[in-house]
Jmol script that loads the backbone (N, CA, C; Angstrom):
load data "model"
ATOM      1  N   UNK A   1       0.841  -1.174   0.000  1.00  0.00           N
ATOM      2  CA  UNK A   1       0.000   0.000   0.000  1.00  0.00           C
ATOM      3  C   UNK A   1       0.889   1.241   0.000  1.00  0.00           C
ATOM      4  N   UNK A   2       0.311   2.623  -0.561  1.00  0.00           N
ATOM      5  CA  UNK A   2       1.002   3.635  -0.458  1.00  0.00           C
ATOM      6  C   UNK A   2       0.386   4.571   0.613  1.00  0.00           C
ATOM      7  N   UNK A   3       1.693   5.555   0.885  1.00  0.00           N
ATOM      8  CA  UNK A   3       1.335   5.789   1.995  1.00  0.00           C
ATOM      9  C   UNK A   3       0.061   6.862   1.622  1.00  0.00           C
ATOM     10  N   UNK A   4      -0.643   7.037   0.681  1.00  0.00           N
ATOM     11  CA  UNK A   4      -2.401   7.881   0.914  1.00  0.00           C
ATOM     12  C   UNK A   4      -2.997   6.708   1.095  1.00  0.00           C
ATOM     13  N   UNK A   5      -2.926   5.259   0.549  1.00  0.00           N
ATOM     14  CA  UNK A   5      -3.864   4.178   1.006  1.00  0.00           C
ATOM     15  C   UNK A   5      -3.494   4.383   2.967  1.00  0.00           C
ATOM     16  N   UNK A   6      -2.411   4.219   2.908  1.00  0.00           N
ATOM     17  CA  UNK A   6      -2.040   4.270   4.566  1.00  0.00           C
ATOM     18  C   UNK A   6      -3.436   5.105   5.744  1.00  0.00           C
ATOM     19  N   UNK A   7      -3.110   6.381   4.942  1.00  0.00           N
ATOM     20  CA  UNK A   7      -3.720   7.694   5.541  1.00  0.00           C
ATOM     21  C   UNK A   7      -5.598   7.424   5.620  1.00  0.00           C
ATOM     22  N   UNK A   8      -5.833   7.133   4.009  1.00  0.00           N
ATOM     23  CA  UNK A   8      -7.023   6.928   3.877  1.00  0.00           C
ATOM     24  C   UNK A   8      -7.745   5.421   5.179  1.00  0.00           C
ATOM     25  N   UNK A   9      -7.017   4.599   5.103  1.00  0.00           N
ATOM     26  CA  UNK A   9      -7.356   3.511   6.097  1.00  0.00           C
ATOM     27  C   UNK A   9      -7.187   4.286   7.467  1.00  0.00           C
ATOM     28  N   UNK A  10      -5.994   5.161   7.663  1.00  0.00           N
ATOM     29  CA  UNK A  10      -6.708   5.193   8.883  1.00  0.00           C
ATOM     30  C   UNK A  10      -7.473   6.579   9.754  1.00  0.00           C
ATOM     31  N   UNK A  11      -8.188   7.070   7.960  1.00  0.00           N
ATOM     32  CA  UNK A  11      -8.900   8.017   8.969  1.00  0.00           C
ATOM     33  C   UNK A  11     -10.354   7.174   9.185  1.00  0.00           C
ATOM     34  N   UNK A  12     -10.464   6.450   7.958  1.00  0.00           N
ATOM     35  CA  UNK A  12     -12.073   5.348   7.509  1.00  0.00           C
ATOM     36  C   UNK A  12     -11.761   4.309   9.192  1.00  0.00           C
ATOM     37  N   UNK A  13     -10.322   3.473   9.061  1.00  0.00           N
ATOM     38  CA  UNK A  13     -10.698   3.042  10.916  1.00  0.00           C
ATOM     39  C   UNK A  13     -10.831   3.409  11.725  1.00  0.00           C
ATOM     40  N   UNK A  14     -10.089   4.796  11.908  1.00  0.00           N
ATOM     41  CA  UNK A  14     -10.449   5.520  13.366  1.00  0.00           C
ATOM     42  C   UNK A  14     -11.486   6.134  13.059  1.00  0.00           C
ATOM     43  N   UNK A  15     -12.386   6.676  12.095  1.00  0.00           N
ATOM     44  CA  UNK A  15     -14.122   6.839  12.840  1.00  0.00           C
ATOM     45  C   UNK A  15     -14.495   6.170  12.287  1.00  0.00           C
ATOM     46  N   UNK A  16     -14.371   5.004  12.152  1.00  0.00           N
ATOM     47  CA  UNK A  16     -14.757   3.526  12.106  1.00  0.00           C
ATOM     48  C   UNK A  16     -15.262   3.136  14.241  1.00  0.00           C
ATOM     49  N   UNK A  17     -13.896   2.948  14.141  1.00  0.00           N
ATOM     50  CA  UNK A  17     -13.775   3.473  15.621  1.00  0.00           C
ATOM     51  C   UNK A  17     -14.349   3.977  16.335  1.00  0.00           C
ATOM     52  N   UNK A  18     -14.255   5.505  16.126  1.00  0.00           N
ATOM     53  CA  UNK A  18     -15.012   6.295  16.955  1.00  0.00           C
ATOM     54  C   UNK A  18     -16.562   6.491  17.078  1.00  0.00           C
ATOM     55  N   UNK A  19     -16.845   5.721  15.538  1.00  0.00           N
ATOM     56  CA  UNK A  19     -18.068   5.204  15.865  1.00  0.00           C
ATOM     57  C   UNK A  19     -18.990   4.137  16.655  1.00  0.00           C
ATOM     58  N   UNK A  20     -17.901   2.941  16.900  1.00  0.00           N
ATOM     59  CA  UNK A  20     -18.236   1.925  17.507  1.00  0.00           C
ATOM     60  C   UNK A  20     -18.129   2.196  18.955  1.00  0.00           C
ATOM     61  N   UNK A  21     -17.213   3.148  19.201  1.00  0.00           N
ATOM     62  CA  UNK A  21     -16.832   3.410  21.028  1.00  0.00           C
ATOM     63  C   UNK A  21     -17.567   5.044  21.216  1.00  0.00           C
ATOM     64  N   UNK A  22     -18.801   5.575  21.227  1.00  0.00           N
ATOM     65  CA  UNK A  22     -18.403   7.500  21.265  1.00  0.00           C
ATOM     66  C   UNK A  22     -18.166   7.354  23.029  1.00  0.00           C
ATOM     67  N   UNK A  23     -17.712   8.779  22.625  1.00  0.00           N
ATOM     68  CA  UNK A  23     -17.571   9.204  24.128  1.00  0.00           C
ATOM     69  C   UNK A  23     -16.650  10.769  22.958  1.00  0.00           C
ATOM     70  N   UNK A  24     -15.672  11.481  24.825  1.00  0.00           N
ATOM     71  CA  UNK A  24     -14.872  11.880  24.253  1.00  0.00           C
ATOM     72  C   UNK A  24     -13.676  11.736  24.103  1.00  0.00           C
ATOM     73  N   UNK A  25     -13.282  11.958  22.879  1.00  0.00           N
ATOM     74  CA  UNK A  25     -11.430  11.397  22.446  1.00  0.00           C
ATOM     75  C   UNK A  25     -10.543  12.513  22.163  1.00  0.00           C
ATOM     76  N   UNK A  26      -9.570  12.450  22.042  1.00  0.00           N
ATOM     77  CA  UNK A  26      -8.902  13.138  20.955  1.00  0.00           C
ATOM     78  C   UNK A  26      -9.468  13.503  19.365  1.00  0.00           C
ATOM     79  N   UNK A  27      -9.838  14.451  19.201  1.00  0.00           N
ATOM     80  CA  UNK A  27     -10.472  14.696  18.189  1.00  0.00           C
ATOM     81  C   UNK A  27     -10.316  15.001  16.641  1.00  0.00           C
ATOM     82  N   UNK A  28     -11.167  16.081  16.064  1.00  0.00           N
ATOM     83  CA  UNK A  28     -11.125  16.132  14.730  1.00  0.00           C
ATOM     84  C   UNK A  28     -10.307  14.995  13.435  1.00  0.00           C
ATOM     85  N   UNK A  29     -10.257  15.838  12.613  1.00  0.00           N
ATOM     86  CA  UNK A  29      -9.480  14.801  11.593  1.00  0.00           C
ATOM     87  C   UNK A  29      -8.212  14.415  11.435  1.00  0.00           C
ATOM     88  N   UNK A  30      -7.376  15.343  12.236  1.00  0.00           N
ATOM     89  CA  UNK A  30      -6.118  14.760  12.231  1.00  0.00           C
ATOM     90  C   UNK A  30      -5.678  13.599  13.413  1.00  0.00           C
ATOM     91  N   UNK A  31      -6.443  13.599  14.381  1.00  0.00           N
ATOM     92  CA  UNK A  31      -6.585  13.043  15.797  1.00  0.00           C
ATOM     93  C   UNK A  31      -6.881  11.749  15.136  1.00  0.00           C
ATOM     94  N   UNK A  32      -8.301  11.527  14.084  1.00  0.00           N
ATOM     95  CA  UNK A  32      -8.760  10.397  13.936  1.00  0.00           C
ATOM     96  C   UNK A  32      -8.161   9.741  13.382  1.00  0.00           C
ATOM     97  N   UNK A  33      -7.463  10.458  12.324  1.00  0.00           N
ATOM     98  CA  UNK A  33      -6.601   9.500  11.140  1.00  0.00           C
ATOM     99  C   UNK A  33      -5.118   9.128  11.754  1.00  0.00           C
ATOM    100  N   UNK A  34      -4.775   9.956  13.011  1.00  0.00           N
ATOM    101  CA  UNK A  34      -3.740   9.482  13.890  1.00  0.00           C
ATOM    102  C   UNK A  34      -3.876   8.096  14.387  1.00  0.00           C
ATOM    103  N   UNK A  35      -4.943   8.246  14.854  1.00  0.00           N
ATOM    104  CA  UNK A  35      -5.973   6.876  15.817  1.00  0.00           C
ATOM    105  C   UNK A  35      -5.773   5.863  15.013  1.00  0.00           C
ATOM    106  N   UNK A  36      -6.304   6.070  13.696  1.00  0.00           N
ATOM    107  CA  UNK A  36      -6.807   4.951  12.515  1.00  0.00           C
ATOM    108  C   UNK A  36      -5.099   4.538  11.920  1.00  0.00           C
ATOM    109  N   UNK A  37      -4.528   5.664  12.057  1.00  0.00           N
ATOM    110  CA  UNK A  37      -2.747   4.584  11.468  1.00  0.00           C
ATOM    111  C   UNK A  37      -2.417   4.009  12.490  1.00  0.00           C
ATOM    112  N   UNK A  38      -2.293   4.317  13.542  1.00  0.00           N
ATOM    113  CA  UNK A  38      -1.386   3.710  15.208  1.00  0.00           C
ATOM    114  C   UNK A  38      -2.330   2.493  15.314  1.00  0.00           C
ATOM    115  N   UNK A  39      -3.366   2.354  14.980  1.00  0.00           N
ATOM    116  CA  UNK A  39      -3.844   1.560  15.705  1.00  0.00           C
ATOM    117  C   UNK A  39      -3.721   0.042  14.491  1.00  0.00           C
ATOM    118  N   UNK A  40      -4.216   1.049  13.090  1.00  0.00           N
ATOM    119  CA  UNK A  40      -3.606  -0.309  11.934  1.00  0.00           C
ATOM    120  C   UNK A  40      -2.504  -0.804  12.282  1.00  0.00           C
ATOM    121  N   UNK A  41      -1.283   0.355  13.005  1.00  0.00           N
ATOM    122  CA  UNK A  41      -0.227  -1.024  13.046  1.00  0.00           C
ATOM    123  C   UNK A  41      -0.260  -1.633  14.783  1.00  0.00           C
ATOM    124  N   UNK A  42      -1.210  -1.142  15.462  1.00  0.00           N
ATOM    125  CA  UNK A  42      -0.942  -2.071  16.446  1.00  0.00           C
ATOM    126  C   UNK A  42      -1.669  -3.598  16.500  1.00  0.00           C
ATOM    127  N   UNK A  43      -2.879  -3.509  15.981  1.00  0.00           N
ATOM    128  CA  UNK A  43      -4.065  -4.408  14.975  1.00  0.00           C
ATOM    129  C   UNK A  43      -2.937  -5.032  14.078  1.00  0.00           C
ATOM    130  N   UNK A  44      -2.344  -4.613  13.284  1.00  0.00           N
ATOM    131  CA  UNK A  44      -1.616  -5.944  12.315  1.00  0.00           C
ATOM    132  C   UNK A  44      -0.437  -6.789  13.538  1.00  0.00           C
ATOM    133  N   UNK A  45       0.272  -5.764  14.155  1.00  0.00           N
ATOM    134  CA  UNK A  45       0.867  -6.517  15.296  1.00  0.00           C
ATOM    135  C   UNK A  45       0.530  -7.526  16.150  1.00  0.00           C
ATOM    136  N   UNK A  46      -0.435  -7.232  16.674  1.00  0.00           N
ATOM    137  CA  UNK A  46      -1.196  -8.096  17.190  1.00  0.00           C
ATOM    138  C   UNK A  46      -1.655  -9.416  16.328  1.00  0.00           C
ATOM    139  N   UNK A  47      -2.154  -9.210  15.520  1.00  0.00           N
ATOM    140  CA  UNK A  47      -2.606 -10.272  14.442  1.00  0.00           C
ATOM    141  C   UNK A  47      -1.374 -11.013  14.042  1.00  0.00           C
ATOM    142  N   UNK A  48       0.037 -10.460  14.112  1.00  0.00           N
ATOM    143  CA  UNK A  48       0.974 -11.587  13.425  1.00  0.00           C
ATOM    144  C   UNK A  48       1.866 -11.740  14.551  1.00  0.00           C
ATOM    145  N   UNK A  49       1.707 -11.129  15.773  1.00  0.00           N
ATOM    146  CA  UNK A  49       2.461 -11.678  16.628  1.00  0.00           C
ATOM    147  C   UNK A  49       1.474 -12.787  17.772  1.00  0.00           C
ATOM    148  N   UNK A  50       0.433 -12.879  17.804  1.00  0.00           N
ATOM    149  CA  UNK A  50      -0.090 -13.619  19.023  1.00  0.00           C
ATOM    150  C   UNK A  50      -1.535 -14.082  18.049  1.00  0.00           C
ATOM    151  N   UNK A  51      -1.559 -13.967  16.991  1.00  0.00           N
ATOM    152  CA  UNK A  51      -2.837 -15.137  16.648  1.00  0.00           C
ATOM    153  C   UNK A  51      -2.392 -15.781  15.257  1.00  0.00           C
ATOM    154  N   UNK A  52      -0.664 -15.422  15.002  1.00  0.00           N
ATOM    155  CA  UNK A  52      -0.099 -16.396  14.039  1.00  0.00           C
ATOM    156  C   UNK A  52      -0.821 -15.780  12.636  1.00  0.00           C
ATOM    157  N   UNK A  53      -1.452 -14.886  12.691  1.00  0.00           N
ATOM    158  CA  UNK A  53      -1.837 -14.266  10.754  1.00  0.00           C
ATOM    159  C   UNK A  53      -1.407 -12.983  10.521  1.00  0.00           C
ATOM    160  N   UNK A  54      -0.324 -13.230   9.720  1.00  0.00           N
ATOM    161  CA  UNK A  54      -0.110 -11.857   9.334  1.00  0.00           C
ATOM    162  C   UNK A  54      -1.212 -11.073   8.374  1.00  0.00           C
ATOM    163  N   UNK A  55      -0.797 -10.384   8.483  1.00  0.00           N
ATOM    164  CA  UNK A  55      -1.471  -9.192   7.672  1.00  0.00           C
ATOM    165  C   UNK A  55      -0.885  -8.924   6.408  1.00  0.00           C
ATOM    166  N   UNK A  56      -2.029  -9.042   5.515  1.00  0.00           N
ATOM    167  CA  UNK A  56      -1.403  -8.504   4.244  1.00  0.00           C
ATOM    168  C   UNK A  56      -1.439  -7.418   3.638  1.00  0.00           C
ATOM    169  N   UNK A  57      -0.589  -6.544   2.411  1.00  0.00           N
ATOM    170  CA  UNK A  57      -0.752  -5.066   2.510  1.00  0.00           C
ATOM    171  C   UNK A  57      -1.550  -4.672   0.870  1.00  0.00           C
ATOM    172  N   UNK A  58      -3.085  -5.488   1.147  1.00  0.00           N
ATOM    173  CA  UNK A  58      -4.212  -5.646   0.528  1.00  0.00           C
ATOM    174  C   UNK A  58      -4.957  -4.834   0.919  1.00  0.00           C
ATOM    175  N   UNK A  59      -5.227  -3.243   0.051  1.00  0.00           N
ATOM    176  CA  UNK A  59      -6.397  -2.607   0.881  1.00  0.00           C
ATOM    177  C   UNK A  59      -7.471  -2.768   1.156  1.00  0.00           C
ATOM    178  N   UNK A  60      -7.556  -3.540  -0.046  1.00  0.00           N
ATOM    179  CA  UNK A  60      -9.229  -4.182  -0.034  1.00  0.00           C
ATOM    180  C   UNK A  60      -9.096  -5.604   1.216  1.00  0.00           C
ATOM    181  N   UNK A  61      -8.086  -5.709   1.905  1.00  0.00           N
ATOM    182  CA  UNK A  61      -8.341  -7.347   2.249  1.00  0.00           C
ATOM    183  C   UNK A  61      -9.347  -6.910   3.493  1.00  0.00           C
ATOM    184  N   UNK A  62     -10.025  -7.754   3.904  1.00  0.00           N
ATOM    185  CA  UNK A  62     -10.885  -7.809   4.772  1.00  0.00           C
ATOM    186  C   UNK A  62     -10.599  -7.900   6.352  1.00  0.00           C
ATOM    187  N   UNK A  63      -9.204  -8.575   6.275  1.00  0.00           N
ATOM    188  CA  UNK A  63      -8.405  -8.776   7.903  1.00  0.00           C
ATOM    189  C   UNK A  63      -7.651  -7.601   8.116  1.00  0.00           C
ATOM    190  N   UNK A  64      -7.409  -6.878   6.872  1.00  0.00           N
ATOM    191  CA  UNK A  64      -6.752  -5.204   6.665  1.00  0.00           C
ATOM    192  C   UNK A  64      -7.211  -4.693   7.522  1.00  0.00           C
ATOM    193  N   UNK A  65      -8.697  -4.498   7.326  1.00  0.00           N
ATOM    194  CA  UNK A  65     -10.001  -3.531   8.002  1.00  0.00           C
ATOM    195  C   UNK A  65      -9.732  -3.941   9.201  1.00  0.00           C
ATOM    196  N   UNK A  66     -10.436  -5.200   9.643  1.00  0.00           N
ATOM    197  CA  UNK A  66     -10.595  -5.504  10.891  1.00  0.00           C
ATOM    198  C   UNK A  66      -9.786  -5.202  12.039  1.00  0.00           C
ATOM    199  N   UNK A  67      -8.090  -6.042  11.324  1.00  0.00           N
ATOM    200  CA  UNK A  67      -7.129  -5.401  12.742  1.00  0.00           C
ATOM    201  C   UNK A  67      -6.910  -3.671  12.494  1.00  0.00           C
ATOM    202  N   UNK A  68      -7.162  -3.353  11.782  1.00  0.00           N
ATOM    203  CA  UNK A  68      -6.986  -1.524  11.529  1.00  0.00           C
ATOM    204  C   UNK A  68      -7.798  -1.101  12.393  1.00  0.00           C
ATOM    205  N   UNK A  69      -9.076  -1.348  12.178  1.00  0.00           N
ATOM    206  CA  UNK A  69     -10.455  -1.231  13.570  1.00  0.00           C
ATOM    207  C   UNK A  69     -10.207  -1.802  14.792  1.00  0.00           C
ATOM    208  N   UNK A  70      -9.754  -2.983  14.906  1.00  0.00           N
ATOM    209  CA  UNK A  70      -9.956  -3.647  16.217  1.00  0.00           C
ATOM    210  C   UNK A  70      -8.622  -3.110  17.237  1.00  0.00           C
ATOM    211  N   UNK A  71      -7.188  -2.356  16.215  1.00  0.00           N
ATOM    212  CA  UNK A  71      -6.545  -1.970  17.170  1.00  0.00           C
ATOM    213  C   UNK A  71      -6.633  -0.600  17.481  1.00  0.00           C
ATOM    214  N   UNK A  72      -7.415   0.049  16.621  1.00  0.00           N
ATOM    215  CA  UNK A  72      -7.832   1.728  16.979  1.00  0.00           C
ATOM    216  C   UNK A  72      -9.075   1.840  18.254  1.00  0.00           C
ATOM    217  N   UNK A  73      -9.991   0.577  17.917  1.00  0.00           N
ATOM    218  CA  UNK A  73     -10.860   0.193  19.123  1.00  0.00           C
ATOM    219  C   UNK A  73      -9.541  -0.083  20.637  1.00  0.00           C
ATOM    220  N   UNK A  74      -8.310  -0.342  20.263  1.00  0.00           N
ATOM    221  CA  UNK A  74      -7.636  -0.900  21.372  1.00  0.00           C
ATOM    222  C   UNK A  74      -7.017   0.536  22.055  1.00  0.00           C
ATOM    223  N   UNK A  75      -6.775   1.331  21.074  1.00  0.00           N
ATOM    224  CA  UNK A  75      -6.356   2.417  21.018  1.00  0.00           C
ATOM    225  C   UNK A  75      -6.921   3.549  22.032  1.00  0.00           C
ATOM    226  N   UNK A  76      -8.137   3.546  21.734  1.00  0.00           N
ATOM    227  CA  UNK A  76      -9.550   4.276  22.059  1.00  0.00           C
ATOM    228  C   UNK A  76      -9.908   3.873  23.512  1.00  0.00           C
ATOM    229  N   UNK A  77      -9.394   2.561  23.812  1.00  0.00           N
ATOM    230  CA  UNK A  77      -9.698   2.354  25.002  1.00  0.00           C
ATOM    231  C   UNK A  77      -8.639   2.640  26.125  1.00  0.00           C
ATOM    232  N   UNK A  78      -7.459   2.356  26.001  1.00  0.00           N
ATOM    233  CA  UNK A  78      -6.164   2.803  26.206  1.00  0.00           C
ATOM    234  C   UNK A  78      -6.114   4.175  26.860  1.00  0.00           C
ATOM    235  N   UNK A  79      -6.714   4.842  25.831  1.00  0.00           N
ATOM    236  CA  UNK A  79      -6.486   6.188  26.157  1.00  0.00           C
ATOM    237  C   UNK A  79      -7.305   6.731  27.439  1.00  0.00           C
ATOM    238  N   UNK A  80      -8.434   5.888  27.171  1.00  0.00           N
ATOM    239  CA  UNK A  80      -9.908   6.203  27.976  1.00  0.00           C
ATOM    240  C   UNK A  80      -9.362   6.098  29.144  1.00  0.00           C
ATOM    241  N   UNK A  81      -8.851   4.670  29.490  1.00  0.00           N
ATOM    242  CA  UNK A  81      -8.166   4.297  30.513  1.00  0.00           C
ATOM    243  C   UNK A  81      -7.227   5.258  31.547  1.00  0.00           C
ATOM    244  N   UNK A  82      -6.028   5.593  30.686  1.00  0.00           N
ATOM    245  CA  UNK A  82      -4.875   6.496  31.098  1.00  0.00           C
ATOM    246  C   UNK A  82      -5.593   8.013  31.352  1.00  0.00           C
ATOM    247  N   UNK A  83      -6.484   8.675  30.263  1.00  0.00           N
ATOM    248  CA  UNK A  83      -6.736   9.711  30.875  1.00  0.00           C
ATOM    249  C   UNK A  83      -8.174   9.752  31.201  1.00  0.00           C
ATOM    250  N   UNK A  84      -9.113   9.339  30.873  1.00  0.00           N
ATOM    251  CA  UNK A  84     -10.471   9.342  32.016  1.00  0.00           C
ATOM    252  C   UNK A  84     -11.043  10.315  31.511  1.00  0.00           C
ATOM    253  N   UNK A  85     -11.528  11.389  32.233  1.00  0.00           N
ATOM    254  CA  UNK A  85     -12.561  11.929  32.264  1.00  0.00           C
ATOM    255  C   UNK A  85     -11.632  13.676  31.991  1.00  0.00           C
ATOM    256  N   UNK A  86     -10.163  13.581  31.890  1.00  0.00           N
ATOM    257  CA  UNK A  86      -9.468  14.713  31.826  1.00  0.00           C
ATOM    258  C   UNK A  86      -9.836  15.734  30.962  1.00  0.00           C
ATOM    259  N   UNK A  87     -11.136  15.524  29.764  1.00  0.00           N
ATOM    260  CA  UNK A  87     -11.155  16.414  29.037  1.00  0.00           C
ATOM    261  C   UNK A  87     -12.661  17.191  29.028  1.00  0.00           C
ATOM    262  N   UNK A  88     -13.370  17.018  30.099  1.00  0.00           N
ATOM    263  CA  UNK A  88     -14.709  17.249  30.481  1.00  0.00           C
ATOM    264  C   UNK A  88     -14.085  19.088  30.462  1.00  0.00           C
TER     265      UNK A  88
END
end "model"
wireframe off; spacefill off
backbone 0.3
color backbone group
């Protein structure tokens, strides 16, 4: 993938994301598409270090999406965690 496929995945996972978790986060569009890359590579990490499938660099692939989402969801929570309620 190039790096605008990069960018584009991860602004589509992180409010992918931020749709599946609301609350409040780190915001707007640069925040999200921050969310949506960090978290694609913590999601492919995860996926090829502890469930044995790597990830392939298929934009269209379907396990692309998922760990891109499922580690920006990891992301999202992380944060929630460490800072709480700090931005009320």
């Amino acid at each position: 993938m190039t790096i605008i496929s990069w960018i584009i995945l991860g602004l589509l996972a992180g409010a992918i994301a931020k749709f599946l978790l609301p609350g409040r986060d780190p915001g707007g569009l640069i925040g999200t598409t921050l969310i949506g890359i960090v978290g694609a590579f913590i999601g492919g990490w995860i996926s090829a270090r502890w469930m044995d499938h790597p990830i392939t660099k298929d934009f269209y692939d379907g396990t692309t999406w998922a760990a891109a989402i499922g580690g920006s969801l990891v992301l999202l929570v992380a944060y929630r965690l460490l800072f709480g309620n700090s931005r009320n």
